[in-house]
C-alpha positions in Angstrom: 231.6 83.0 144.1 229.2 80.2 144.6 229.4 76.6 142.8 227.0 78.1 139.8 229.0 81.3 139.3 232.3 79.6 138.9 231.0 77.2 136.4 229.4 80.4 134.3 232.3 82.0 134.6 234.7 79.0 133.2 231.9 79.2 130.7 232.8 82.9 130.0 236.5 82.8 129.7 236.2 80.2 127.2 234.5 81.9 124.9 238.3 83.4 124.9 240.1 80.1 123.9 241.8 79.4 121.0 241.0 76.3 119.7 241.5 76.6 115.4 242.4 73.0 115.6 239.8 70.9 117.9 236.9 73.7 117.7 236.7 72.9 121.4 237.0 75.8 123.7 237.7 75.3 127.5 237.9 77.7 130.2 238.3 76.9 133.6 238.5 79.1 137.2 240.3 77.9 139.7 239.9 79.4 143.3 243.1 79.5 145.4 243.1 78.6 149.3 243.0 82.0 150.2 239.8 82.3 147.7 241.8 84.4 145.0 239.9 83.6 141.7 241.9 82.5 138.8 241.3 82.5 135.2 242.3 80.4 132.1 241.4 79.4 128.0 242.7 76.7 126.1 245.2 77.9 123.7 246.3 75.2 120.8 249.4 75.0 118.5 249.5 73.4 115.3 252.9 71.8 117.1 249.7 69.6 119.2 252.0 68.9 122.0 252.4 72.5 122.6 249.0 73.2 123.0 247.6 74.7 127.0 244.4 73.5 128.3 242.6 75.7 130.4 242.7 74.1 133.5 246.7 74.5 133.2 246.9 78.3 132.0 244.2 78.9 135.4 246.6 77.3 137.7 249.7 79.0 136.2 247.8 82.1 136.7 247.4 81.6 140.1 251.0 80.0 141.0 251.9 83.0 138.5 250.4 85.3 141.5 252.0 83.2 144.2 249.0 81.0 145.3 250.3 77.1 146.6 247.5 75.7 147.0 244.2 75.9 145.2 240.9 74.7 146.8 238.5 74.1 143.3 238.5 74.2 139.8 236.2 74.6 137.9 236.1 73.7 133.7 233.9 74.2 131.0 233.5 73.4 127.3 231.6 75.3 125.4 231.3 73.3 122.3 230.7 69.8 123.3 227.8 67.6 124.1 229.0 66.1 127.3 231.1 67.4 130.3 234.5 68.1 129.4 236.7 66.7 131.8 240.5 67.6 132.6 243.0 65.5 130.9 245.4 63.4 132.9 248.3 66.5 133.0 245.4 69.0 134.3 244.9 66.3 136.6 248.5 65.5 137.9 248.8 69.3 137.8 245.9 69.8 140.3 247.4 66.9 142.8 250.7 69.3 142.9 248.6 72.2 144.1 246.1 69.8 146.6 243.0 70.5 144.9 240.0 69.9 147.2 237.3 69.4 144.6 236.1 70.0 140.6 233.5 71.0 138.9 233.3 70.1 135.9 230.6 71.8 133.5 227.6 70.2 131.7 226.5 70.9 128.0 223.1 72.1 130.3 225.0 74.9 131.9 224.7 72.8 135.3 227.8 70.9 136.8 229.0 67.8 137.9 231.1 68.0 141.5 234.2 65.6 142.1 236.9 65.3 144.4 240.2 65.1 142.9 240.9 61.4 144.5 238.2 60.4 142.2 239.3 61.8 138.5 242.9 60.4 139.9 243.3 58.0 142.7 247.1 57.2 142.8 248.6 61.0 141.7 251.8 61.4 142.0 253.5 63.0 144.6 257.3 63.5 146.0 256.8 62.5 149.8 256.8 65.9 151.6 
């Protein structure tokens, strides 16, 4: 899948969220090193802290099928008016699997690219 597929499809899986609380659904696709393509929706809780962002059920998905690392993500929100970035967790989550870059969707249906360094310069990490 190419850059503008991924992001249409993150666009397509979150039409799948469940988001009673926030109204904001998120999908994401992550793409494993091997180039294994991973899906995921937002799920919320009324218990908030219980609540799955998208970009977390897509990795678990993929660590779920065994991948260790994941080369991109790409997110989506259907429902807002700006790009929807991933929250701090996503983000520390995406550090422990070495994500090489996101994509992060546009209200336009177009993307914006980053590296993880630059959504979270000093992640965490035990020394390997």
């Amino acid at each position: 899948m190419d850059d503008r597929e991924l992001i249409a499809a993150a666009r397509e899986v979150a039409v799948n969220a469940y988001a009673p609380y926030s109204g904001f659904r998120v999908g994401a696709v992550v793409v494993d090193a091997g180039g294994g393509v991973h899906r995921g929706a937002n799920v919320e809780n009324s218990a908030y802290p219980s609540t799955v962002c998208a970009e977390a059920a897509a990795i678990a998905a993929a660590a779920s099928e065994g991948a260790r690392a994941i080369d991109t993500v790409a997110v989506a929100c259907i429902d807002a008016d700006e790009p929807g970035y991933p929250c701090g967790n996503c983000r520390q989550m995406m550090v422990e699997f070495g994500v090489r870059r996101v994509l992060v969707g546009t209200p336009d249906g177009g993307y914006v690219e980053h590296t993880l360094d630059e959504l979270i310069p000093h992640g965490f990490k035990f020394a390997d």
